[in-house]
C-alpha distance (Angstrom), angle and dihedral (degrees) to the residues before:
residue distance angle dihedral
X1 . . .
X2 4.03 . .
X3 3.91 105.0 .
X4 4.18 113.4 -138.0
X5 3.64 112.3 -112.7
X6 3.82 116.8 -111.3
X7 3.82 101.4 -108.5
X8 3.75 93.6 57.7
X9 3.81 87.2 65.2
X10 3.31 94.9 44.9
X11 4.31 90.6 50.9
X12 3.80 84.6 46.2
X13 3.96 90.3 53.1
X14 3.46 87.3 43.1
X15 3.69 98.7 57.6
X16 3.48 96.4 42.9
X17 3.60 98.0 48.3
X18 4.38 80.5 52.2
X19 3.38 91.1 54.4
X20 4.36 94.8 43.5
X21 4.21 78.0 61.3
X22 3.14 92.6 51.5
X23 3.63 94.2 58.4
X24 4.00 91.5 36.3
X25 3.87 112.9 41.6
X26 3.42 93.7 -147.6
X27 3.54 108.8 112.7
X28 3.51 100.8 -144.2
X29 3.69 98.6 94.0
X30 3.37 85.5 56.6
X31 3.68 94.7 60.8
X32 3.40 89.3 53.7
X33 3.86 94.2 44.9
X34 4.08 74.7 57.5
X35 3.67 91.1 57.5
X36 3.41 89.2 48.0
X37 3.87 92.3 54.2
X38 3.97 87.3 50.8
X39 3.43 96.7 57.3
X40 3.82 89.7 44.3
X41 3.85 92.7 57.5
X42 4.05 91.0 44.5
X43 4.40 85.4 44.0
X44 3.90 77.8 53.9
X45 3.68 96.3 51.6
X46 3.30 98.7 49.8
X47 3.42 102.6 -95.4
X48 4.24 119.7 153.8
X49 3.94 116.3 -111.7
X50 4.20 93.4 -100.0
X51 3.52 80.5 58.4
X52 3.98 103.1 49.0
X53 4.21 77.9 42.5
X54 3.70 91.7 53.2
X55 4.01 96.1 46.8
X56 3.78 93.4 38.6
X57 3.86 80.2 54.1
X58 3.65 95.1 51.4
X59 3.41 104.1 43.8
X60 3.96 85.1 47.2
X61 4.04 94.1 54.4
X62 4.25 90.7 46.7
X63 3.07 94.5 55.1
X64 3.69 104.4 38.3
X65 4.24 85.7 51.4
X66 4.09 88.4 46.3
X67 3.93 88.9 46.5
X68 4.06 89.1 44.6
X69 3.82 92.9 46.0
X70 3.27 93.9 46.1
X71 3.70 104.6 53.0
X72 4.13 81.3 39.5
X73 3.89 81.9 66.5
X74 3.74 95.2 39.1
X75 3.93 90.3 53.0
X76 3.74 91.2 53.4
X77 3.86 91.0 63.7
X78 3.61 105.5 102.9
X79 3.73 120.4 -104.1
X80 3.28 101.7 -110.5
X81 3.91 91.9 51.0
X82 3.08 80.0 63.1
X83 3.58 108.0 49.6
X84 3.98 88.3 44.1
X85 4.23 89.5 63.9
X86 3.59 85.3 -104.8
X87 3.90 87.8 133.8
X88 3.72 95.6 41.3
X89 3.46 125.5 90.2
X90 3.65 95.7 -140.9
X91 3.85 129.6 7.1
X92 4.10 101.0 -145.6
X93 3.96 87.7 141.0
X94 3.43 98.2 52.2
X95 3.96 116.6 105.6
X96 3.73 86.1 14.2
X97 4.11 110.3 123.1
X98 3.84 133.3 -120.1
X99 3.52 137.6 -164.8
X100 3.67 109.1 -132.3
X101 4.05 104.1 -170.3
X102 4.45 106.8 178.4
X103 3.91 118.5 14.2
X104 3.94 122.8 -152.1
X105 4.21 101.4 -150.7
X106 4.01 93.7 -58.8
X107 3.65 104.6 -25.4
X108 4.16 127.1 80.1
X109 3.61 136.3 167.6
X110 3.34 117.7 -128.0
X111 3.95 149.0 175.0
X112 3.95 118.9 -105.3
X113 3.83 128.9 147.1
X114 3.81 94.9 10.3
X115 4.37 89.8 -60.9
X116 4.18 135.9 89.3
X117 4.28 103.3 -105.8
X118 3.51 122.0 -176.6
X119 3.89 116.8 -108.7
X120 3.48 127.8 -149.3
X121 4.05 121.2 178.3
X122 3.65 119.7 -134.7
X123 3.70 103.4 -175.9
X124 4.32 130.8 9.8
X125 3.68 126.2 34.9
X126 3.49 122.2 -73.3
X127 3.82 120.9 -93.9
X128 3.83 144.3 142.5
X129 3.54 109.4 -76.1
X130 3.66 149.5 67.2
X131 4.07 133.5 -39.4
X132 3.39 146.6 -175.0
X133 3.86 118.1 -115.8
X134 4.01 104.9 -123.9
X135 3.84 97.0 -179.3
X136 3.89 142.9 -45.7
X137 4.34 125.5 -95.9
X138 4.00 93.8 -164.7
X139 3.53 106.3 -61.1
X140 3.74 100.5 -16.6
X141 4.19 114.3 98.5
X142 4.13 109.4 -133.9
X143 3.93 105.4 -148.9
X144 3.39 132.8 179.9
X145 4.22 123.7 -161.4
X146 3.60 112.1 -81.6
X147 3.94 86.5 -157.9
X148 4.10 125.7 68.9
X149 3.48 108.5 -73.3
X150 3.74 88.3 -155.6
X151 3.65 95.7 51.2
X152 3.79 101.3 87.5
């Protein structure tokens, strides 16, 4: 029975872990689906399976320390950098309206661009009805009314 050579399993681990991230956001599977890719490349060169181990390993821990110290420094910014778009790279959403139907204390979820978001409310009470996107904290959508606060 013809055995499958090592880099194959690595590409197959590779492109599932890519397609895990897909589904999670996270970004850490796809550090490890760039582990995976290391090892595949040192499978390819000839390298024995310690060594694919070891780089898949390496690659793994770099990029799981430059992920964590980079959301470290992102989480530092203060929150209402954040909330202004100062984080994000472009503010397309902000302005854009929402339609917030049952509030839980200050947070929601709620349907925009065809998916369920997270809501959080920055200013107003909570109630049915619709809002203004003011800026985005990851993947949760900061709103504010887009009706008179005042006006009962």
């Amino acid at each position: 029975m013809p055995t499958v050579p090592h880099w194959i399993g690595w590409a197959v681990a590779a492109g599932v872990l890519i397609i895990a991230e897909l589904l999670s956001g996270t970004f850490y599977l796809l550090m490890l689906a760039l582990g995976a890719g290391a090892a595949m490349l040192a499978a390819l060169s000839g390298a024995g399976p310690s060594a694919q181990v070891f780089a898949a390993a390496l690659v793994t821990l770099a990029g799981v320390g430059l992920l964590t110290a980079w959301r470290r420094r992102r989480g530092r910014m203060p929150a209402q950098a954040r909330a202004s778009g100062a984080a994000d790279t472009f503010d397309l959403d902000r302005g854009q309206p929402v339609q917030v139907a049952v509030w839980n204390g200050r947070a929601a979820r709620a349907r925009y661009r065809g998916t369920e978001w997270d809501v959080r409310l920055l200013s107003g009470e909570p109630r049915a009805g619709r809002y203004r996107i003011a800026g985005i904290d990851g993947l949760t959508l900061l709103v504010e009314p887009d009706y008179d606060p005042r006006a009962g």
